[in-house]
C-alpha positions in Angstrom: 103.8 27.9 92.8 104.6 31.3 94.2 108.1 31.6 93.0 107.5 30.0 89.2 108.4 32.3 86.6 104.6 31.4 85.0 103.0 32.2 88.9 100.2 35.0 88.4 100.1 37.8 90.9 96.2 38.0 91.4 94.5 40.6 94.3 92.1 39.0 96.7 89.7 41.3 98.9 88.4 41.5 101.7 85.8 43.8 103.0 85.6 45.8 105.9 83.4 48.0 107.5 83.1 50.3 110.3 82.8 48.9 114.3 79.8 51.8 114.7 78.3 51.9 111.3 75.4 53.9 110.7 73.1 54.9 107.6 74.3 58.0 105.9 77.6 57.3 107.0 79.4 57.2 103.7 82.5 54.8 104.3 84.4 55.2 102.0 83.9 58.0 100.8 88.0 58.9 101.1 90.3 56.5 100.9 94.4 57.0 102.0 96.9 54.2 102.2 100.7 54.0 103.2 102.0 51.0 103.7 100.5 48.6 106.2 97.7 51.7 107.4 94.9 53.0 105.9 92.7 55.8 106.5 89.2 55.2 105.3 86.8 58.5 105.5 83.3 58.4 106.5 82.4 62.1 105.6 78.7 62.4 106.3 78.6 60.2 109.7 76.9 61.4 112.6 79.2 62.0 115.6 77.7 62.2 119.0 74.7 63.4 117.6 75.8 65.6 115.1 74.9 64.7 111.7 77.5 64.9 108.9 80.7 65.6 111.1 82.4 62.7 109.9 84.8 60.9 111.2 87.9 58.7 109.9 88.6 55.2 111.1 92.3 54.0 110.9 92.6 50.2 109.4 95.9 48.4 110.1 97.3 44.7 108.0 98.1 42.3 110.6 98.9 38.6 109.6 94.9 38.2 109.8 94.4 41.1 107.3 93.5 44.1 107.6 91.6 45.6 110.7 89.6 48.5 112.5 92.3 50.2 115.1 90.8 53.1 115.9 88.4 56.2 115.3 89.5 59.8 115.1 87.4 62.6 115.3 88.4 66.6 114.4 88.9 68.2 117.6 86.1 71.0 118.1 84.2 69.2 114.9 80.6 69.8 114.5 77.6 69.0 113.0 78.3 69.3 108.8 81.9 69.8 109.0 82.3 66.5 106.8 85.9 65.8 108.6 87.0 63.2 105.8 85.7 64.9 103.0 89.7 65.1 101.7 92.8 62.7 103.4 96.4 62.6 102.6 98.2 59.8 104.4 102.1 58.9 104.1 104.3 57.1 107.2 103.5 58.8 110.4 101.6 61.9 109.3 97.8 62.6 107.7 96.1 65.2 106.6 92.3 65.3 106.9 90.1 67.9 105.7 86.7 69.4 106.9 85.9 71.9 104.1 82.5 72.8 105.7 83.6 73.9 109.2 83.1 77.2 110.6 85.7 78.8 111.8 84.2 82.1 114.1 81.5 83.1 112.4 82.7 82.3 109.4 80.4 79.4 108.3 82.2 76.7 105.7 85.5 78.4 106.1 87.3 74.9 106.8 90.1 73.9 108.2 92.6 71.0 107.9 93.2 68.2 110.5 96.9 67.2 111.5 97.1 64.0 112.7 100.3 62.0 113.6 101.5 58.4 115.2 102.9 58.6 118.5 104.9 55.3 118.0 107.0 53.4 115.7 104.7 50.7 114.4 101.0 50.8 112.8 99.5 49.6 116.3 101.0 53.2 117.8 97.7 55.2 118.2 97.0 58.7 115.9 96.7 62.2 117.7 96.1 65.1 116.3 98.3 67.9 116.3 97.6 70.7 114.8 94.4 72.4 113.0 95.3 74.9 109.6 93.6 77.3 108.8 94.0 80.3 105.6 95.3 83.1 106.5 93.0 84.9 104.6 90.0 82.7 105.2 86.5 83.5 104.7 82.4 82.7 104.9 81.9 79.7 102.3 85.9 79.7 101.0 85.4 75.5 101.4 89.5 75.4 102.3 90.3 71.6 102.5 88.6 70.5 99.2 91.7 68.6 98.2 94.8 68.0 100.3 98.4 66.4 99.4 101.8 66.8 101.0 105.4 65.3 100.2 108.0 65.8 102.7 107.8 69.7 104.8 105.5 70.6 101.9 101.9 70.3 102.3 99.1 71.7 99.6 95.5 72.2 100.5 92.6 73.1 97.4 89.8 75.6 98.8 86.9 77.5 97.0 84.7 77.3 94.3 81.6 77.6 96.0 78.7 79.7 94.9 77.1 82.2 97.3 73.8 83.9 95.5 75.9 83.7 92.4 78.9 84.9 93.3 82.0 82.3 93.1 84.3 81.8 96.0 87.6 82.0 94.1 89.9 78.9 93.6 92.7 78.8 95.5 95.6 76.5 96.7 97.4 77.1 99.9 101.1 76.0 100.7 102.3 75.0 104.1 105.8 74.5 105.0 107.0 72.7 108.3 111.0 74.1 109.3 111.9 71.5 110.9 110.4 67.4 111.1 109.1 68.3 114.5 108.0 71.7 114.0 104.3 73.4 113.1 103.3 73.7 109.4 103.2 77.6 108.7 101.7 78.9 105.5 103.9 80.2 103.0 102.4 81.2 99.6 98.8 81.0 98.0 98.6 79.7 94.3 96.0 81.4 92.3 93.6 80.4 89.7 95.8 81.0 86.5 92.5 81.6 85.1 90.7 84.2 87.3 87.9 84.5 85.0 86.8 80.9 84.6 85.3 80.8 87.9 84.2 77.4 87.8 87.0 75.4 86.9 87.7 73.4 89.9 91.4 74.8 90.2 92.6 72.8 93.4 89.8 70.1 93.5 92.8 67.6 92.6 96.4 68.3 93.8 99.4 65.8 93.4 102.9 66.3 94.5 106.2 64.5 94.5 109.6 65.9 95.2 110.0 69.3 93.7 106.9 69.1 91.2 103.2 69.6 92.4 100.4 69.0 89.7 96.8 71.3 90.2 93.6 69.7 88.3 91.2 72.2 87.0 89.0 69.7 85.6 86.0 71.7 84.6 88.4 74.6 83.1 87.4 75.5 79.9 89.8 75.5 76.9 89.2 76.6 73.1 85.4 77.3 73.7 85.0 73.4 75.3 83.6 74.3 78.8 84.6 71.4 81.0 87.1 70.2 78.9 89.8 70.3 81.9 93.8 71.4 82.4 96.3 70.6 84.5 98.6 73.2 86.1 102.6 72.2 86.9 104.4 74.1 89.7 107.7 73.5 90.3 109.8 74.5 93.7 112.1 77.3 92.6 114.2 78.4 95.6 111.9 78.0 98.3 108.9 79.1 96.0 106.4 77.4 94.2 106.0 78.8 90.4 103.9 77.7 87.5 105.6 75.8 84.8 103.3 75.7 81.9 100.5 73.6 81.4 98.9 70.0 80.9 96.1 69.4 78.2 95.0 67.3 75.1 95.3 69.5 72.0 92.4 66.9 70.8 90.1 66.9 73.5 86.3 68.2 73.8 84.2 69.5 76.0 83.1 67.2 79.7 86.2 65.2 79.2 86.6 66.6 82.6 90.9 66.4 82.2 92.4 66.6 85.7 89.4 65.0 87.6 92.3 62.9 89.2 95.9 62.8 89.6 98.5 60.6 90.5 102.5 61.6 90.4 105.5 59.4 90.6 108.7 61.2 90.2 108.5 62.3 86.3 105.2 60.7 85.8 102.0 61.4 85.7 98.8 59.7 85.6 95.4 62.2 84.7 92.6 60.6 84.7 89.4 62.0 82.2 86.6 60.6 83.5 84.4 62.1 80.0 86.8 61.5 77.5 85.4 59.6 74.8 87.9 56.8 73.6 87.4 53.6 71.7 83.6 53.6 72.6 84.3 53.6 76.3 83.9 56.9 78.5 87.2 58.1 80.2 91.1 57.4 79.7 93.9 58.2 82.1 97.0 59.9 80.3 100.9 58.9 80.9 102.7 61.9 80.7 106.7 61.1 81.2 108.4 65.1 82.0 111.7 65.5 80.1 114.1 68.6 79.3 111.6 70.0 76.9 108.6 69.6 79.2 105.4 66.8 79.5 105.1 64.5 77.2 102.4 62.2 76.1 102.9 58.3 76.0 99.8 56.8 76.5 96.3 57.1 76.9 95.3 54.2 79.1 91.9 52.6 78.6 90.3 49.0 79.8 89.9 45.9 77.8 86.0 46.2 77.4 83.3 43.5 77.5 79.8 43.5 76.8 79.0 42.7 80.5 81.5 45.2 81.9 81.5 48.4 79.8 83.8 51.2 81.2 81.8 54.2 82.8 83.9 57.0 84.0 86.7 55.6 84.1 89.5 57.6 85.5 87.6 59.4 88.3 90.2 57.9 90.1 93.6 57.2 89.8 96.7 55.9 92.2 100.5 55.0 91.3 102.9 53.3 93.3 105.8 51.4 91.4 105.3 50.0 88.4 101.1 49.2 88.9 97.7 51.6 88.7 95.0 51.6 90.2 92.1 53.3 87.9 88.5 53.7 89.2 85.4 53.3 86.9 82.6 54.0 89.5 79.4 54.3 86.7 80.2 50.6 85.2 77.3 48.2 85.5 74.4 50.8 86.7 77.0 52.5 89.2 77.9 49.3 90.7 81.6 50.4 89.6 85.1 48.4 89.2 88.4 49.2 89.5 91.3 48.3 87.4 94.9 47.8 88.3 97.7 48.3 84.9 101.1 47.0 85.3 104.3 48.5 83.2 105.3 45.8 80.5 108.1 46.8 78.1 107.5 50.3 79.1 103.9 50.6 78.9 101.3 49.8 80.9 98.5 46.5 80.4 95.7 45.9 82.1 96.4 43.2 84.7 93.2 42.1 86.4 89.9 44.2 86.8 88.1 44.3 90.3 84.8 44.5 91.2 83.2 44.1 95.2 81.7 39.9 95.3 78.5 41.7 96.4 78.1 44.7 94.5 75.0 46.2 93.5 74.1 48.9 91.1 74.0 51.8 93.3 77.5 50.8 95.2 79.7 53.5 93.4 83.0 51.1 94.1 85.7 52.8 92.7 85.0 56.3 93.0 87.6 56.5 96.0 91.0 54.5 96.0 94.3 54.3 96.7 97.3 51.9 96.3 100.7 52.0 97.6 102.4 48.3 97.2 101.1 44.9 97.1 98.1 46.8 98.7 95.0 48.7 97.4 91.9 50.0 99.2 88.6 50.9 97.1 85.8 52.3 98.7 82.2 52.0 98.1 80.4 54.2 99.9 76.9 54.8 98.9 76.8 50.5 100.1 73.9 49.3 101.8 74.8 47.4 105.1 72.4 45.4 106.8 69.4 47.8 106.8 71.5 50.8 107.1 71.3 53.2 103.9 74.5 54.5 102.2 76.6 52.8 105.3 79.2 52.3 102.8 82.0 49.2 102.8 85.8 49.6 102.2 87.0 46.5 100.4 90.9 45.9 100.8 92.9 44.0 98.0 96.8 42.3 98.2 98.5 40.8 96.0 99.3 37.1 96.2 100.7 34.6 93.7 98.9 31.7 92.3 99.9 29.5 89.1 97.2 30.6 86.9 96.3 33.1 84.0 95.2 36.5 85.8 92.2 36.1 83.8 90.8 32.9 85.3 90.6 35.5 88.9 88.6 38.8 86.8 86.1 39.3 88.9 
């Protein structure tokens, strides 16, 4: 009964994994999805040899569902690079980051990965077509922890890692493209609004849409509670990007870890809090709604618990697109993980139907990587055991489909 007004919309997986699979491989262990494409990361594969390159394989929804197309590689990628470790993915353009590669001599300077379709349709095959790089880039700066980009604006996180004590500071770097065929050029750096909190992961999470970009800093601290988290708003003020304020919870503690993920949808925001403490379960995701007189709370979105399925961690990952969520809880079960998908009803959102992989085992991590856009949702699990390879890692892919029955009768 697909068109009855009682019909349930209930999402059925399928998994996937990669043509060349190897241990170590970590599929997975990135996840980017725009309509019928998807770019699944393997970060830590070995790549002609070279152990930890990475590579990214591109997945395409046919009638049959969804299926391997093709394999991309970073041009002049070595061993460790980890090209995946950060993918941003919309229409005919992606972003994938290898925080780890040298550029010169300069070891673990990264760079960023421009990829685009040379046709029309998702069968047209990816290229790459350009390779950023900081303009100010040096040994260890990591640039290409996080990456995000909404029409000529592209964002990419970099630093935060420790050499003999000393902290690579946190940075996020702004690339504009002139024109829709042109190069992306760098135009501004954002810096840590908190120079001297040297560990707060300012750029590990960047979301963007339109003229407002949100920065996590999950591990910032705030009134003495190290790790408590913040989120920094920019908006685009005549060609420049400026701070506007900041996003916290006047009644959060300490490891709530606020900003740990980030999803924006015109003027709202989903941030998850993987630590946060509420109703017994650890982690929430906040709704903030922006109006005249700045971000506003509505809701702090947790699961409907169980005493098989306890939320762990949920909101290390979140994803918007419409009026349904995607929310990660990776640590449930022993780290076998789930993920959870929340619909808007009567203006807020409800848990619709919680996911977990058919053969999960504790270990899996499913749900620490994700993405939805549509009636379609990809959740990696990338520490998965394939055959006898070792942290392989699976990609399951869920769409929506309508059935006359309660969502419940589907929970997995």
């Amino acid at each position: 009964m697909p068109n009855s007004p009682q019909a349930a919309t209930i999402w059925k997986e399928q998994e996937a994994t990669a043509s060349d699979g190897t241990p170590l491989a970590w599929l997975g262990s990135w996840v980017a999805i725009s309509g019928k494409t998807a770019f699944v990361s393997a970060k830590n594969a070995t790549v002609a040899g070279q152990p930890s390159q990475g590579a990214v394989y591109v997945f395409d929804k046919s009638g049959s569902g969804w299926q391997q197309r093709q394999k991309l590689v970073g041009k002049g990628s070595t061993a460790g690079d980890q090209f995946g470790a950060a993918v941003a993915l919309h229409g005919n353009i992606a972003f994938v980051a290898a925080p780890n590669a040298a550029v010169g001599n300069n070891i673990w300077q990264g760079v960023v990965h421009v990829f685009m379709r040379g046709g029309t349709t998702e069968r047209s095959g990816w290229s790459e077509t350009q390779v950023l790089a900081a303009s100010d880039g040096t040994r260890f700066a990591t640039f290409g922890t996080a990456v995000a980009f909404d029409g000529d604006y592209a964002f990419v996180g970099a630093g935060g890692a420790s050499i003999h004590g000393e902290y690579q500071p946190r940075k996020v770097y702004v690339f504009r493209r002139p024109s829709h065929a042109g190069d992306w050029v760098q135009t501004q750096i954002l810096e840590n609004p908190a120079p001297d909190d040297v560990t707060n992961s300012f750029g590990a999470a960047l979301a963007v849409s339109g003229n407002t970009l949100l920065v996590g800093a999950r591990t910032a601290t705030l009134g003495g509670n190290i790790g408590q988290g913040i989120v920094y708003p920019y908006r685009l003020d005549d060609g420049v990007w400026v701070q506007d304020g900041k996003i916290s919870d006047a009644q959060g503690a300490a490891r709530d870890n606020f900003g740990v993920s980030i999803a924006l949808q015109g003027h709202t925001a989903l941030i998850g809090a993987q630590g946060a403490v509420v109703d017994g379960n650890q982690g929430t995701v906040y709704r903030y709604e922006r109006d005249r007189s700045g971000w506003r709370l509505v809701q702090k979105i947790v699961p409907t618990a169980s005493d098989s399925a306890r939320p762990a961690l949920f909101g290390a990952l979140v994803s918007m697109s419409g009026d349904t969520a995607l929310v990660g809880a990776y640590a449930e079960k022993d780290y076998r993980g789930a993920a959870y998908l929340f619909k808007l009803k009567s203006g807020m959102y409800a848990q619709h139907q919680r996911l977990s992989a058919s053969d999960g085992v504790p270990g899996d991590v499913f749900g620490y990587y994700g993405a939805l856009d549509g009636a379609s949702a990809a959740v990696g699990a990338y520490t998965k055991k394939v055959g006898s390879n070792a942290q392989e890692g699976v990609v399951y892919f869920y769409d929506a489909h309508s059935f006359g029955a309660s969502p419940a009768a589907h929970e997995a």
